[in-house]
C-alpha positions as CSV (number, residue, x, y, z in Angstrom):
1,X,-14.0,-37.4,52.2
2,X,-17.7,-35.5,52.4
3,X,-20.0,-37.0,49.9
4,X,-23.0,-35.8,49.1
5,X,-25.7,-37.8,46.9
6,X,-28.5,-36.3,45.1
7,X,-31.8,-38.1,44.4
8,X,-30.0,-39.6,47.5
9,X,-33.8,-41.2,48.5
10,X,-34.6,-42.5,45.1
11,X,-34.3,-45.7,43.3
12,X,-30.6,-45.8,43.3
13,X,-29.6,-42.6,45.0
14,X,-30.8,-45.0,48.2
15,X,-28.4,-47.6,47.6
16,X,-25.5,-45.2,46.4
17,X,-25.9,-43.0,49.6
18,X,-25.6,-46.0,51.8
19,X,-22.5,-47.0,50.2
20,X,-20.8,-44.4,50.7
21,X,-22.7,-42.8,54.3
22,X,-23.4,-39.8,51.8
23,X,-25.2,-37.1,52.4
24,X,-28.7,-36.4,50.7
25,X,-30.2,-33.8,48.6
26,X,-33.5,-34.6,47.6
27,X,-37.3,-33.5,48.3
28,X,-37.7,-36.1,50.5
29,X,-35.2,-34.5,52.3
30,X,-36.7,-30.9,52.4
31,X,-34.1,-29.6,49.8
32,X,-34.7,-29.0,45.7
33,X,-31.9,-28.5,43.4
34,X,-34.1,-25.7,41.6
35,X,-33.9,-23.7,44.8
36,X,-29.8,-22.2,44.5
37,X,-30.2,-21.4,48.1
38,X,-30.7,-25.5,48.4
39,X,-27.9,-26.3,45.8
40,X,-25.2,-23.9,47.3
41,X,-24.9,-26.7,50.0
42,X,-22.7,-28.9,47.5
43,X,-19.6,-26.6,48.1
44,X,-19.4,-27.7,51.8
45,X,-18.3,-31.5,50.1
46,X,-15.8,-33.2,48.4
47,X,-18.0,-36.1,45.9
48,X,-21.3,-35.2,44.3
49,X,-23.2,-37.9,42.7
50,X,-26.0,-36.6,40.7
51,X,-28.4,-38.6,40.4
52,X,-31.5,-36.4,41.5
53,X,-34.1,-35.9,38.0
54,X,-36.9,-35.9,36.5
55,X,-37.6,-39.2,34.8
56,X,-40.4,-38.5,32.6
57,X,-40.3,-38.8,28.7
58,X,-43.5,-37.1,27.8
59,X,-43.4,-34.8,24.9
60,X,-46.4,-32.7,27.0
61,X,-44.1,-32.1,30.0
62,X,-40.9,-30.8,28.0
63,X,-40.6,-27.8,30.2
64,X,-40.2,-29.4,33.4
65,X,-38.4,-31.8,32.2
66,X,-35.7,-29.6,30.9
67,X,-35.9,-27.2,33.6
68,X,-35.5,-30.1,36.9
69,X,-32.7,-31.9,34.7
70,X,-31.1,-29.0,33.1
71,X,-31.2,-26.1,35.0
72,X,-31.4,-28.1,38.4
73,X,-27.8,-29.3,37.6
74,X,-26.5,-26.1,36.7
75,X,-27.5,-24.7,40.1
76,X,-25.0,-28.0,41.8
77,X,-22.5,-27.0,39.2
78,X,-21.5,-23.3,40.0
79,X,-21.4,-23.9,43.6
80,X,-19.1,-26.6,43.1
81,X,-16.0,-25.8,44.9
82,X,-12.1,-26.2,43.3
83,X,-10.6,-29.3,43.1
84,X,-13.8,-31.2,44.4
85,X,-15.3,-34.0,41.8
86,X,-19.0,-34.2,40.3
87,X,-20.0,-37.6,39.1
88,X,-23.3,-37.0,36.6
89,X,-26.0,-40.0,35.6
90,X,-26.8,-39.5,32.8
91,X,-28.4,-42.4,30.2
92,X,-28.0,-44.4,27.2
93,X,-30.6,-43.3,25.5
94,X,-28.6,-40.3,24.8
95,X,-27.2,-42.3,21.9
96,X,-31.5,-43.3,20.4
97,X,-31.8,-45.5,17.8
98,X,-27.8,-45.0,17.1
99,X,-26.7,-47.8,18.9
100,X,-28.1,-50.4,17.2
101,X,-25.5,-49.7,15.0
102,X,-22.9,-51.2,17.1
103,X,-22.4,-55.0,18.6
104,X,-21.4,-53.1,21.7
105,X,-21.9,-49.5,22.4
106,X,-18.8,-47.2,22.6
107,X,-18.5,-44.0,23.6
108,X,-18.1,-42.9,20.2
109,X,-21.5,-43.7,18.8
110,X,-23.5,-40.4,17.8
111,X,-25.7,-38.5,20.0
112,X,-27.6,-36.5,17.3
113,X,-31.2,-35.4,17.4
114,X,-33.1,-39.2,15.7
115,X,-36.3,-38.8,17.9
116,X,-35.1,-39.0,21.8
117,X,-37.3,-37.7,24.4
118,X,-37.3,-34.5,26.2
119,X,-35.3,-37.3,29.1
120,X,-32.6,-37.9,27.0
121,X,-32.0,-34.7,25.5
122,X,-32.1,-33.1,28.7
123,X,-30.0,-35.4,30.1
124,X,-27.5,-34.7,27.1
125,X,-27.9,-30.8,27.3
126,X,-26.8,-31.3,30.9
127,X,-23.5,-33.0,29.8
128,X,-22.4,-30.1,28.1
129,X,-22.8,-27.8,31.2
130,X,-21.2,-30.5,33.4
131,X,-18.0,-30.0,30.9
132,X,-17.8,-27.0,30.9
133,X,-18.1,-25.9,34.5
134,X,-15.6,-28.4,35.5
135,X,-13.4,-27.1,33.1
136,X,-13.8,-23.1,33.8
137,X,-14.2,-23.5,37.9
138,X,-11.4,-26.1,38.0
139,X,-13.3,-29.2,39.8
140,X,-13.1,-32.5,38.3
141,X,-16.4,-34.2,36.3
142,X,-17.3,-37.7,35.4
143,X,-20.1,-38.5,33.0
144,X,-21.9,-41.8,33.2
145,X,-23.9,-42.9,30.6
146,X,-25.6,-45.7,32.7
147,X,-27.5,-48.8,30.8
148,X,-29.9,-50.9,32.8
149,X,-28.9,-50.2,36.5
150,X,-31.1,-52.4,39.1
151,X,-31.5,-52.1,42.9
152,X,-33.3,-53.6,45.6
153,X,-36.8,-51.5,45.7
154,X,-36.7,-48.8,49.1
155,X,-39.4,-47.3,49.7
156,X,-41.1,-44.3,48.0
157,X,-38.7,-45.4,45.1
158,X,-40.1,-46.1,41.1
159,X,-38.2,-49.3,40.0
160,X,-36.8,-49.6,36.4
161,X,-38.4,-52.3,34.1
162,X,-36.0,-54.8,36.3
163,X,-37.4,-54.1,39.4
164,X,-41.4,-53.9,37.2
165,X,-40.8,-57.9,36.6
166,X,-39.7,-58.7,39.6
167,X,-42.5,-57.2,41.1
168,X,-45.1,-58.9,38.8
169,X,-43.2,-62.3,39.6
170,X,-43.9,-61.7,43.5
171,X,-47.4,-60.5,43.1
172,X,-48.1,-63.4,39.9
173,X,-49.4,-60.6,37.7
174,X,-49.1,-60.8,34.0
175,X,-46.3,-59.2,32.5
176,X,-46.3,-57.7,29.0
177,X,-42.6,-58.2,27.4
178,X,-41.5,-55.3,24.9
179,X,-40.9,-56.6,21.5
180,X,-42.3,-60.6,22.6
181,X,-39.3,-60.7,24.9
182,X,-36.2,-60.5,21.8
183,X,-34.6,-57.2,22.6
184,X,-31.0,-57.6,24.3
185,X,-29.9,-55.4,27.2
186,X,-27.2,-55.5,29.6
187,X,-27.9,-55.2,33.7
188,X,-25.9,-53.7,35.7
189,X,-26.2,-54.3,39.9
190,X,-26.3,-50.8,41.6
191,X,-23.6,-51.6,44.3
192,X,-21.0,-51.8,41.0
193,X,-22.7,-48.4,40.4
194,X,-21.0,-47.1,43.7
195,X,-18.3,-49.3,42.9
196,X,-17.1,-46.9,39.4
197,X,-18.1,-43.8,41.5
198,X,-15.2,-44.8,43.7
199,X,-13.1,-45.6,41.0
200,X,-13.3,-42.6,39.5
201,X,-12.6,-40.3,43.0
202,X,-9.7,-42.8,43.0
203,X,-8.5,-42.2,39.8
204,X,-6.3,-39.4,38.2
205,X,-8.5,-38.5,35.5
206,X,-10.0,-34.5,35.0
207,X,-12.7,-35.2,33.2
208,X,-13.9,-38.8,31.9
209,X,-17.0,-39.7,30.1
210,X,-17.8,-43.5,30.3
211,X,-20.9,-45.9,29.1
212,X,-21.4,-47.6,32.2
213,X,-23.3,-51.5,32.2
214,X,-22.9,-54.9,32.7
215,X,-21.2,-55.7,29.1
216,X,-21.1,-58.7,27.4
217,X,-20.9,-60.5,29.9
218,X,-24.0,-59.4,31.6
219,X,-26.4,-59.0,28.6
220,X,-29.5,-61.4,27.8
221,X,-32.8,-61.1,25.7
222,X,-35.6,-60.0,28.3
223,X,-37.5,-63.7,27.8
224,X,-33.8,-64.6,29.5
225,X,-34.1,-62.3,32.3
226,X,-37.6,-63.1,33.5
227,X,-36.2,-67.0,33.0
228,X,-33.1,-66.2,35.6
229,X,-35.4,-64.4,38.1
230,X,-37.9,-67.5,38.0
231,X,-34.8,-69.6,38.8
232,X,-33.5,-67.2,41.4
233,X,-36.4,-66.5,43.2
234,X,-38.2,-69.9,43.2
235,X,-41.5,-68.1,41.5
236,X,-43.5,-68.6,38.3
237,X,-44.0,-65.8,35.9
238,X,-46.9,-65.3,34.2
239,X,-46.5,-64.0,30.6
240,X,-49.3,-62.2,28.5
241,X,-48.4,-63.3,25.3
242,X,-51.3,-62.0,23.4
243,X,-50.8,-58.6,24.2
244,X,-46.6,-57.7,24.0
245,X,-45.3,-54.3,24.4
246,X,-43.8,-52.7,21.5
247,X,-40.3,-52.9,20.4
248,X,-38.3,-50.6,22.2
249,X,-35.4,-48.0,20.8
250,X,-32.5,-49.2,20.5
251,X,-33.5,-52.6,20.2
252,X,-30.6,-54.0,21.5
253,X,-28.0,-52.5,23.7
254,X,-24.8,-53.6,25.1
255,X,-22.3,-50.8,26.8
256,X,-18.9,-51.3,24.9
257,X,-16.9,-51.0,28.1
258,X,-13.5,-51.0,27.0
259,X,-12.9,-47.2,27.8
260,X,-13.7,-47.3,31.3
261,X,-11.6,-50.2,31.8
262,X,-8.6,-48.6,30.5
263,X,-8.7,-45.8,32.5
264,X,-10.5,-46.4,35.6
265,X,-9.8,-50.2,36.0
266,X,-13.3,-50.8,36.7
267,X,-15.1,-54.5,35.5
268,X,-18.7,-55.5,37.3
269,X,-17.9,-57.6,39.9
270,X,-21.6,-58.8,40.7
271,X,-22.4,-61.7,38.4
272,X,-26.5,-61.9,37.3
273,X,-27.3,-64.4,39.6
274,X,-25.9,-63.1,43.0
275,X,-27.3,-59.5,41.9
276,X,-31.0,-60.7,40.5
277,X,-30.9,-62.6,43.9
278,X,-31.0,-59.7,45.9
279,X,-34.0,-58.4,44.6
280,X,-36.3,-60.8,46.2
């Protein structure tokens, strides 16, 4: 089986490809999913993982945004060949201030327009083209809507807000909590990441669309989470208290993964501690 990751240098993309020995298509390999000539290379494999984007949330930068996330994946998607299988990142945030309607976030929760960013509408636009290429050039598609996945840093990589406090902790800088530390998010190691990927290529689904986190039973306030990486590590963090970030939207969040489950068979099998661990 010829995978091929994209964003296969980045945050996660460099964890993913090492998993599975992947392949890479990124600019830090001397290839751009805006240039088609670059993107027709996906029909020479069997798995794409998609995880090659723009991360940017700024209202000012809209066009690039939508272009790299949008019409980036479009160029993978109709060089996909038949019967192959695309696995697309997308986010959480799709969902905005939504899903802190629900204890634990199903699939089911709204995606309409309640002030997302150019990100996360892009990232939901590009859904909708994942769907319906799989459908009309018969390959199959898988949709994650990932909640706080966190990796080991690589080089050249831009952590999330996991990997940002564990880099304060190391260096002993202050760290500004959102919201005083309150809001409630579930982690999520990257190697179970791979772990779904294969559980989908293994699976006899078409098309699935799955939230994609650590659950219940990896979910803590953020106060929590800087507590277990002090325990982990062995290091002191140093808290600005006088000066917290704002709440952020959702406040809480939780992936409802019931769905996935069911069909795939797939539970995080990294507990907190083992996975925090590996980030120092």
């Amino acid at each position: 089986m010829k995978v091929l990751v994209t964003g296969g240098q980045g945050y996660l993309g460099t964890h993913v490809r090492r998993s599975f020995d992947a392949a890479d298509l990124s600019r830090r390999a001397g290839l751009d999913i805006l240039k088609p000539e670059n993107a027709a290379i996906v029909s020479n494999f069997d798995v794409v993982i998609h995880l090659a984007a723009l991360l940017d949330k700024s209202p000012e930068n809209a066009g690039n945004i939508f272009q790299t996330n949008v019409e980036g994946t479009v160029n993978l998607l109709r060089e996909m060949k038949e019967g192959a299988v695309f696995i697309f990142a997308s986010t959480k945030d799709v969902y905005g201030r939504f899903a802190d309607n629900f204890s634990q976030v199903d699939e089911k929760c709204p995606t309409l327009f309640a002030g997302q960013s150019p990100l996360e509408w892009s990232k939901l636009i590009a859904e909708r083209y994942v769907e319906y290429y799989a459908n009309t050039r018969n390959f199959r598609s898988c949709i994650f809507r990932l909640s706080t996945v966190y990796a080991p840093i690589s080089e050249y990589s831009t952590p999330n807000f996991v990997g940002h406090f564990v880099d304060a902790i190391n260096k002993g800088e202050r760290l500004r909590l959102p919201g005083r530390g309150n809001p409630i998010r579930d982690l999520l190691h990257v190697d179970d990441l791979s772990k779904a990927c294969e559980a989908f290529c293994d699976s006899v689904i078409r098309h699935g669309l799955y939230n994609l986190g650590g659950g219940p039973g990896q979910a803590l306030t953020l106060s929590d989470l800087v507590s277990r990486l002090e325990q982990v590590s062995g290091l002191q963090a140093v808290i600005n208290e006088e000066d917290p970030l704002p709440p952020p939207i959702p406040l809480n969040y939780i992936s409802d993964l019931s769905l996935i489950d069911r069909e795939l068979g797939w539970r995080p099998e990294i507990g907190l501690d083992e996975g925090l661990r590996t980030l120092f």
